[in-house]
C-alpha positions as CSV (number, residue, x, y, z in Angstrom):
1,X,33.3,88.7,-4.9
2,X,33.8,85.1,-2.4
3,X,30.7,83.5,-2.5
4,X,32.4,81.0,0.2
5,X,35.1,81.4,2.4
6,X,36.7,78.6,4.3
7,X,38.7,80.3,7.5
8,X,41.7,78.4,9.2
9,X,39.7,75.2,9.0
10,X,41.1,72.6,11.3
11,X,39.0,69.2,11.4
12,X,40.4,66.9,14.3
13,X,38.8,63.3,14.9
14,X,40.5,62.2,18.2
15,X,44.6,62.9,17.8
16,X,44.0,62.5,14.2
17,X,44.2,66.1,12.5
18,X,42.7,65.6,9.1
19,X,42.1,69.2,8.2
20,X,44.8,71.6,9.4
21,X,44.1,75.5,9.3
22,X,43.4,75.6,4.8
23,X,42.0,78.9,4.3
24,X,40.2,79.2,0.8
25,X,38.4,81.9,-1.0
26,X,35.8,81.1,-4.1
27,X,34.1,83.5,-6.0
28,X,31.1,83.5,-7.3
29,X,30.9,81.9,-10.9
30,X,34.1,80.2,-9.8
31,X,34.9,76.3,-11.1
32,X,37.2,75.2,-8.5
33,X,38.8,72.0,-8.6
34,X,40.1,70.3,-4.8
35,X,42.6,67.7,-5.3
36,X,45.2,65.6,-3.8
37,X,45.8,62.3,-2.6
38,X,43.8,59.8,-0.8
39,X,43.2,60.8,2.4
40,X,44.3,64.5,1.8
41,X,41.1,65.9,3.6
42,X,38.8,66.4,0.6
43,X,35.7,64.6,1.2
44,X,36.0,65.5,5.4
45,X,36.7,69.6,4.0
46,X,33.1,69.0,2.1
47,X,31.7,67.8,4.9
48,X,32.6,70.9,6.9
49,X,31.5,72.9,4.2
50,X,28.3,71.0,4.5
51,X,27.3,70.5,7.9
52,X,27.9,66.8,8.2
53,X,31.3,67.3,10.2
54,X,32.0,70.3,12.6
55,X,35.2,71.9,12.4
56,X,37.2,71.9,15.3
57,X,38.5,75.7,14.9
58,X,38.2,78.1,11.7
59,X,35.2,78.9,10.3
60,X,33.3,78.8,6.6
61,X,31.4,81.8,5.4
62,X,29.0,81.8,2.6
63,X,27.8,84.9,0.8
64,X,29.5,86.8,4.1
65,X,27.1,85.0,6.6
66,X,29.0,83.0,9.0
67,X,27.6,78.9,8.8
68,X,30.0,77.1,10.5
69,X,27.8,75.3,12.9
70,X,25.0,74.9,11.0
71,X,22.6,71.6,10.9
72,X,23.2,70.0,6.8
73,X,19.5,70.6,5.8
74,X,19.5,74.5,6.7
75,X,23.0,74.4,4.8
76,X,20.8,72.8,1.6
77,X,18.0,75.6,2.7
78,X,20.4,78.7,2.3
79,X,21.7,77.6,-1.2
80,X,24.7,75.1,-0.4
81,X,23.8,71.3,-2.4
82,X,26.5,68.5,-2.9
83,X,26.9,65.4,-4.4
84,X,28.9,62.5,-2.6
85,X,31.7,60.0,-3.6
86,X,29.6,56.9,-2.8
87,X,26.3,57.7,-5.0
88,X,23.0,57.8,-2.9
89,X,20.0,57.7,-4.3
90,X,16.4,56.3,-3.6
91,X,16.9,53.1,-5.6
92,X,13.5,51.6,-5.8
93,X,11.9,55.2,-6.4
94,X,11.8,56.4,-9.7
95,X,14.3,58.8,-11.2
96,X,11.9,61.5,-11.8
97,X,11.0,61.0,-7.8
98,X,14.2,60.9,-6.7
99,X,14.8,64.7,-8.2
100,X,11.5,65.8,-6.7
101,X,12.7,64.8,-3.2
102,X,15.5,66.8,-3.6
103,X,12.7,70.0,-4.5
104,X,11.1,69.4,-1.2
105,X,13.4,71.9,0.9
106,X,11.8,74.9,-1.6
107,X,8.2,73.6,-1.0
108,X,5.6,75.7,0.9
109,X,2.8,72.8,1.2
110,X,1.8,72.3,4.9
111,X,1.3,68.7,6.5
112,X,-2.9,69.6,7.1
113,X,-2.9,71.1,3.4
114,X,-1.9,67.2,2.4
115,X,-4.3,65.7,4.5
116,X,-7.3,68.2,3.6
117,X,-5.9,67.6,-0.2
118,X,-6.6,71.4,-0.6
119,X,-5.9,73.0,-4.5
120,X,-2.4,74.3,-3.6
121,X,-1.1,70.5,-2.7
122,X,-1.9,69.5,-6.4
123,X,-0.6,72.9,-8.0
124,X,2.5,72.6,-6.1
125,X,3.1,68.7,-7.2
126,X,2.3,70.1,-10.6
127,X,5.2,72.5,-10.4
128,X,7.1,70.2,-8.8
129,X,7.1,67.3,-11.5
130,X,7.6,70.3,-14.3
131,X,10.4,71.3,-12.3
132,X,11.8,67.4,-12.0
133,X,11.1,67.2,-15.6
134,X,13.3,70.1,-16.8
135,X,16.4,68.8,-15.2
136,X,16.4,65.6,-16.2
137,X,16.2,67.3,-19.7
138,X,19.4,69.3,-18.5
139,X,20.8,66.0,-17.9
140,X,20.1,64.1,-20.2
141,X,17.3,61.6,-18.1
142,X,14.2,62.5,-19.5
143,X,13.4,59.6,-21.4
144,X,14.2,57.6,-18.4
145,X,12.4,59.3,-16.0
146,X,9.7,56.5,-15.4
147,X,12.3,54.1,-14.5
148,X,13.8,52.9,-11.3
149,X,17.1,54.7,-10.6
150,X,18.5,51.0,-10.0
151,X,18.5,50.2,-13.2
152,X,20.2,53.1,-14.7
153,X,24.1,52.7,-15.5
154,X,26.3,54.0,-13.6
155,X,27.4,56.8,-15.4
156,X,23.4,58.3,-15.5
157,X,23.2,57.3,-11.7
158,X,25.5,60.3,-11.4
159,X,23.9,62.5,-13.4
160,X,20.6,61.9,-11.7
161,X,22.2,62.5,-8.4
162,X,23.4,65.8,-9.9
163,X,20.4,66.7,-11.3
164,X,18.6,66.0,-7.4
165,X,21.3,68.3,-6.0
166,X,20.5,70.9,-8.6
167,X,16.9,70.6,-7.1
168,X,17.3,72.6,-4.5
169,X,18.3,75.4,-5.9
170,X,21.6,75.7,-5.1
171,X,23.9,78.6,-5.5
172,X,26.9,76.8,-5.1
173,X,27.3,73.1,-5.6
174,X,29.7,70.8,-4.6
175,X,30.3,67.8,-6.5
176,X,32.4,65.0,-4.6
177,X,34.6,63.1,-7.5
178,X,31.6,63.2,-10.3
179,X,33.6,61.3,-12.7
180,X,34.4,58.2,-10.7
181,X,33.9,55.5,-12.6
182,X,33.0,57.0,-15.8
183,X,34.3,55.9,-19.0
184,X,35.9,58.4,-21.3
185,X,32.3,59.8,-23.1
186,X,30.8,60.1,-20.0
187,X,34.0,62.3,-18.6
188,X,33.6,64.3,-21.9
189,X,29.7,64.6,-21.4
190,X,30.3,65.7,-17.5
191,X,33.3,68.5,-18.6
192,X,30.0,70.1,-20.9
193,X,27.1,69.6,-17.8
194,X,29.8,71.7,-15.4
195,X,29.9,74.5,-17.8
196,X,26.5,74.2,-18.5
197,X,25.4,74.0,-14.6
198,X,28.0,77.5,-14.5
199,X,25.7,79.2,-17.1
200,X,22.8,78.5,-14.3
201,X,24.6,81.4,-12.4
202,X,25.8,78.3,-10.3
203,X,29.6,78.3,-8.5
204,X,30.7,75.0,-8.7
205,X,33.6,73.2,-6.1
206,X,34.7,70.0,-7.3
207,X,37.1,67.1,-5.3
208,X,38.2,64.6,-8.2
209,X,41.2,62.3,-9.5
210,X,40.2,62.5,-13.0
211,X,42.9,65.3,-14.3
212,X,41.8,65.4,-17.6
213,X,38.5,66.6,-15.9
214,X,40.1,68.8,-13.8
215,X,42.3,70.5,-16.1
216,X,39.5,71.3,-18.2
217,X,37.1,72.8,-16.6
218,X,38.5,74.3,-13.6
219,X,39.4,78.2,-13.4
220,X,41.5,77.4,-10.2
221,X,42.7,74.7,-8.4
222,X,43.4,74.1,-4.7
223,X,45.8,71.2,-3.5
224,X,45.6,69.4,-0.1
225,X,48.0,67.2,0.6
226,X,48.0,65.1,4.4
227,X,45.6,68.0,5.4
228,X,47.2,70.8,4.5
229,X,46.8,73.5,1.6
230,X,50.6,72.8,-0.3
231,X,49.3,75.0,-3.4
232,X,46.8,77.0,-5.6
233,X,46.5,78.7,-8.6
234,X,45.6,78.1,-12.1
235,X,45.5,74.8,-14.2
236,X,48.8,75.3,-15.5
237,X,50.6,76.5,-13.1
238,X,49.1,73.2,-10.8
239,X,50.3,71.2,-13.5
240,X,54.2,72.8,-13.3
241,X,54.1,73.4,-9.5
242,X,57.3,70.8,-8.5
243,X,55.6,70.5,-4.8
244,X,52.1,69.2,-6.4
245,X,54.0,67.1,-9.0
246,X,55.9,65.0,-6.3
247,X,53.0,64.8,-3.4
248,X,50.1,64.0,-6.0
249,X,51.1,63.4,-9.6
250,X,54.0,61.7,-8.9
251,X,57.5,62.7,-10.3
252,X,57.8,63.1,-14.2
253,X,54.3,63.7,-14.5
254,X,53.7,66.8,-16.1
């Protein structure tokens, strides 16, 4: 079953068409793996997907309920999270409060209930840091949760960013090149959190260069080339398709 479908998707900035009419179908418990070149329409296709750009005809589904249109934080509140290709996080806050802030969408606390400092604030906080605590744990962050994500490496800045995106309770996430500027272990160590975020009941949609990642986690991979969907299938038949070879891999790259 699709738990998001993108619909003729056409994303036009000015004369520039940067997204032209890709249809694509996910199902749920999917990996899916978006590639291409630079400036295929990736990144802007996630951004349609969540709420950040508006597409200029088409329209994205998500568990049957049409979204297109919708505002980025009630995309977050109906189980859509992302990552993003230029890592953002709360630098001076700590790394266990940068994943709470990404709980705050499923918290029921009131402003006045702050203010008053009623019981449920300080039960809710409670549940909150627990919460904070266990993914970091999932991550691999735990011990570093004190810290301040700034000085983390780079490779755990991404994880933490992850983990905040898994806050929210996502049923699908989106993960906008995750392995960029990862050394080899910490592309190994991703390929196992993917599968491991799958086993969370979580459908993952990934953009990324990194083919070794891609080829080895992905149950199907969709291709965009200068905006338009050129191919899709299965690893290996991505890896032989002549079209994909010659527009992304380059020719003789099998």
């Amino acid at each position: 079953m699709a738990i998001l479908e993108i619909q003729e998707a056409t994303i036009k900035f000015g004369g520039l068409t940067a997204v032209n009419k890709v249809n694509m179908s996910i199902n749920s418990g999917e990996i899916r793996a978006l590639i291409g070149p630079n400036g295929a329409g990736k990144s802007t296709l996630f951004n349609a997907i969540t709420g950040i750009h508006q597409v200029t005809s088409g329209q994205v589904f998500f568990k049957g309920q049409n979204i297109t249109g919708l505002k980025p934080y009630q995309i977050t509140g109906i189980g859509i999270s992302r990552t993003f290709q230029n890592i953002l996080l709360f630098e001076e806050m700590t790394v266990i409060e940068n994943v709470m802030v990404g709980l705050h969408c499923r918290t029921k606390t009131e402003t006045f209930e702050i203010i008053l400092g009623l019981p449920g604030v300080k039960k809710e906080e409670k549940e909150c840091r627990e919460k904070s605590i266990e993914l970091l744990e999932f991550v691999g962050l735990a011990d570093k949760m004190n810290e301040k994500a700034r000085n983390l490496p780079y490779g755990p800045k991404r994880l933490l960013e992850i983990a905040r995106a898994l806050a929210s309770e996502p049923k699908v996430l989106l993960l906008d090149e995750p392995a960029a500027g990862m050394n080899y272990h910490e592309a190994e160590d991703l390929i196992k959190y993917v599968g491991k975020i799958r086993s969370r009941n979580i459908t993952v949609m990934l953009v990324e260069h990194n083919m070794k990642v891609v080829m080895g986690i992905s149950d199907h991979v969709t291709v965009l080339d200068h905006g338009e969907k050129i191919a899709e299938g299965v690893p290996s038949e991505i890896q032989s398709n002549e079209q994909v070879i010659e527009a992304y891999l380059g020719r003789g790259a099998h």
